[in-house]
C-alpha positions in Angstrom: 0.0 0.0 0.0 1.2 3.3 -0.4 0.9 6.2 1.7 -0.5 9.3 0.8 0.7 12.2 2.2 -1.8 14.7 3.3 -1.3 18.3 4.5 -1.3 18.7 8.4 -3.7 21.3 10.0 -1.9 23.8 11.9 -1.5 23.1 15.6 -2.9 25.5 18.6 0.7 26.0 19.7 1.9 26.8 15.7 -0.9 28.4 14.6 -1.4 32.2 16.1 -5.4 32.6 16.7 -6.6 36.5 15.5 -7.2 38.8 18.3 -10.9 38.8 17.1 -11.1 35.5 17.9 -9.1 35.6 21.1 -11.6 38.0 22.3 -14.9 36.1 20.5 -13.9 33.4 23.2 -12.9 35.2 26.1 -16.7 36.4 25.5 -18.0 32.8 25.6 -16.2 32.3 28.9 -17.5 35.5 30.6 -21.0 34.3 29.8 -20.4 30.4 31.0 -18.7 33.0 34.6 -21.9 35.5 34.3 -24.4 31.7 34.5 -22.5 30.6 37.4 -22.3 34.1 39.1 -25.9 34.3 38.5 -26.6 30.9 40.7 -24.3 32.4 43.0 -26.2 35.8 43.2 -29.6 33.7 43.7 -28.5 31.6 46.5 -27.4 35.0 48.3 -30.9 36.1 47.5 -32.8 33.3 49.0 -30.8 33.7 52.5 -32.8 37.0 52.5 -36.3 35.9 53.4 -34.6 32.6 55.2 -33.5 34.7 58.4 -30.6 37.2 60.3 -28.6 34.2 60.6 -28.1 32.9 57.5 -27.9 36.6 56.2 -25.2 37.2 58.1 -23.4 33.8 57.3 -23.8 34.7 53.7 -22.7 38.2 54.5 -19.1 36.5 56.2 -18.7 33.9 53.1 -19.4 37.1 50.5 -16.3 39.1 52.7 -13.9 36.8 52.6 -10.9 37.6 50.0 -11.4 34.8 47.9 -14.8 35.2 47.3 -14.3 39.3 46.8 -12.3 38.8 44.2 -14.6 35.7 42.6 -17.4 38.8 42.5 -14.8 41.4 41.2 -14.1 39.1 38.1 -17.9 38.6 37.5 -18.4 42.3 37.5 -15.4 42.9 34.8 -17.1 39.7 32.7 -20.4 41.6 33.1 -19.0 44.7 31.6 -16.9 42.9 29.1 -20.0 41.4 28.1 -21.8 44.6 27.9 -18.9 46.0 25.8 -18.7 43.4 23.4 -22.7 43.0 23.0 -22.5 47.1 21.8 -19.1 46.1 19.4 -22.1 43.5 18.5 -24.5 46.1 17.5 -22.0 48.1 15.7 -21.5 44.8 13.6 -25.4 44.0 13.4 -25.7 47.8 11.4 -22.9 46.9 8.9 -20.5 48.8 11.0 -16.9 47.9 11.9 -15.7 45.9 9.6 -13.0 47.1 8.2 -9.3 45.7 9.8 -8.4 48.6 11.4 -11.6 49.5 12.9 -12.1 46.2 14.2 -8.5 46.5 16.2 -9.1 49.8 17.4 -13.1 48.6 18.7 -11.5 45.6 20.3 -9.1 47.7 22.1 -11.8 50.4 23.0 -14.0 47.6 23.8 -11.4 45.9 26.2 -10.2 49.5 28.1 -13.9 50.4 28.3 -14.5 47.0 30.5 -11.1 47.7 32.8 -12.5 51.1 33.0 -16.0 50.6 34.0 -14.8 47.9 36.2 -12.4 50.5 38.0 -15.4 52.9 38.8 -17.4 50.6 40.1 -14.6 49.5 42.4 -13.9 53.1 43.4 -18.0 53.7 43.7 -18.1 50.9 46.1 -15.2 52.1 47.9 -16.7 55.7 48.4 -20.0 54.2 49.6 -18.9 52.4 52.4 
């Protein structure tokens, strides 16, 4: 028998993935961390109606460093979302489609979510 030789698909490690798409999946992944935040966000709802107790032992679990920083990263996926979702609507009018523009959006798009992030960090700071 003889073997054919066949042209190889480029490899994840060879092949260098566009910066559109890098970003089209770090989207995906905020939303799979926005579902589970959202469980996470009911569950600290029900303890509401369920008594001060449990209120406050959700109030000590939500304090703790880890956690803090668990909620931190859902708010910048929320407003990464929210970002990308108007870079969506740009697209959805036959906007932004062009090279260049799509670059310069993605980078907007990516200092817009740091930056709405660091407000709301500095806006809960202030309050309390």
């Amino acid at each position: 028998m003889t073997q054919r030789t066949r042209p190889l698909s480029p490899h994840l490690q060879v092949y260098r993935l566009p910066l559109t798409a890098v970003i089209s999946v770090l989207h995906r992944m905020t939303g799979v961390l926005l579902a589970a935040g959202l469980v996470l966000f009911v569950i600290c709802l029900a303890q509401i109606p369920a008594g001060s107790s449990s209120f406050q032992a959700m109030q000590s679990f939500i304090h703790q460093p880890f956690i803090s920083l668990i909620i931190w990263l859902m708010m910048y996926a929320l407003f990464f979302h929210l970002c990308h979702g108007i870079r969506h609507l740009f697209w959805d009018i036959g906007e932004g489609y062009d090279k260049i523009l799509m670059n310069y959006y993605l980078i907007l798009e990516l200092f817009g979510s740091i930056a709405l992030t660091g407000l709301s960090f500095l806006f809960v700071q202030l309050g309390s």
